[in-house]
N, C-alpha and C positions, 0 to 999 in steps of 0.2 A: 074611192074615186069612182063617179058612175062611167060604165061601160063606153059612153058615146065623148064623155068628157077624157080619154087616156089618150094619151101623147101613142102616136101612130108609129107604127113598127119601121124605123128608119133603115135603111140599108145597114148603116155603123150598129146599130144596136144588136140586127140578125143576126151580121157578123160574130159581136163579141157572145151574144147567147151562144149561138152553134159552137164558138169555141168553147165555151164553159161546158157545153154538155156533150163535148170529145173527151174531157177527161176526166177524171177522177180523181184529181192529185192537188184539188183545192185551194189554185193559185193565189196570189196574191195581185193586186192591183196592176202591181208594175209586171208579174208576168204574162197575164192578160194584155196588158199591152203589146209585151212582144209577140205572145201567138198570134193577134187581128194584125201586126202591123205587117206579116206573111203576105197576109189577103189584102190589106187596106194600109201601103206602105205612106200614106199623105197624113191617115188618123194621130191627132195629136192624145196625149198623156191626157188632157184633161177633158176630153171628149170620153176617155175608155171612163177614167171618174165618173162623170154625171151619169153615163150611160148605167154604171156598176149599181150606183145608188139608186137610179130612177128601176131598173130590173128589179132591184132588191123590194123599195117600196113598194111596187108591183107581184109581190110572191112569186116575179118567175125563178128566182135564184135565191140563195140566204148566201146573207151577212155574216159572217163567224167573226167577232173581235173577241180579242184577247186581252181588252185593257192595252193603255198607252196606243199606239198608232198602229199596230200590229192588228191587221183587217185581212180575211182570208174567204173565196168567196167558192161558193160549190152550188154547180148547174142542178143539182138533183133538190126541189123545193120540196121532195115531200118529206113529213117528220121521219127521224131516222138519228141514229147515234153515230159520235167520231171518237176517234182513236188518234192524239196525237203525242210524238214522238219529243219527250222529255229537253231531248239534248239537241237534233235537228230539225226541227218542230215540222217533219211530214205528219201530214194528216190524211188518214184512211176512215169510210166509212166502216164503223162497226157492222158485225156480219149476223144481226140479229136484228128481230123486229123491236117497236118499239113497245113500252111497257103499257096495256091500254089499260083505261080507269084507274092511273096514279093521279092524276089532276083532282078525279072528284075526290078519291080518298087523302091527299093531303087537306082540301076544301075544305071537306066535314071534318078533319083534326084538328088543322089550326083555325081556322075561322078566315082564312085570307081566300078571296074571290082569285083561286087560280085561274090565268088568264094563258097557260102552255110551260111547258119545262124544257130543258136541255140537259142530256144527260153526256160528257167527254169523258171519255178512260183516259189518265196518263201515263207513258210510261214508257221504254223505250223499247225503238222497231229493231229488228232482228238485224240491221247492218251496227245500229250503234251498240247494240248490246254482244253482237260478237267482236267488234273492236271498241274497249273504251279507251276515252280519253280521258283528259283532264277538267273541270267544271269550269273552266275557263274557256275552252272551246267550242263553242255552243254551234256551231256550223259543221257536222261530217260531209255529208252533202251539197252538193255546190249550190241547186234549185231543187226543189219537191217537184218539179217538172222532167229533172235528168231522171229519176228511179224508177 
């Protein structure tokens, strides 16, 4: 999108960017909504949506999905690896930089015009893994926001 043609930095949108880059804990949609609705108690669910998407298409934020409808979204847009949590699906940035010149060397292996990669560890965070449960419990955590 050129520069002069992007949708203008709305009140609602400041709002939910500045919340996304308070934290680190890689909310989800609907908790995004409830941080702005702190500041901006009138903003509807489907405002923080469009808003979520339009920031995204714009690289000020990434989009993290998971397949199915499970969409998790983190204020930090430069490249960078996550770390996410098997059983409570917390998600932390990994604490290393990222891998440079694996793009062109997959490129010249396979023949496919690398276009960027993403790299997730899985596995589980040290609250689920000092209490486990049963594989049927997929929630220890009540929000990736409480921790």
């Amino acid at each position: 999108m050129e520069p002069d043609k992007r949708p203008r930095m709305t009140p609602q949108r400041k709002v939910i960017l500045e919340a996304l880059r308070q934290v680190d804990s890689h909310p989800s949609a609907d908790e995004v909504y409830e941080m702005v609705r702190r500041r901006l108690p009138r903003i509807s669910l489907g405002t923080v949506y469009r808003n979520l998407e339009m920031l995204s298409e714009r690289g000020e934020i990434q989009k993290m999905e998971y397949g199915g409808s499970l969409k998790r979204f983190d204020g930090n847009p430069t490249e960078h690896y996550h770390i996410r949590c098997s059983c409570c699906d917390r998600i932390v940035d990994a604490p290393f930089p990222p891998m440079a010149g694996i793009d062109r060397e997959v490129d010249k292996v396979t023949g496919y015009h690398i276009l960027g990669h993403r790299l997730e560890f899985i596995g589980l965070c040290p609250a689920c893994a000092d209490n486990p449960i049963s594989p049927g419990l997929r929630k220890l955590h009540k929000k990736p926001l409480d921790l």
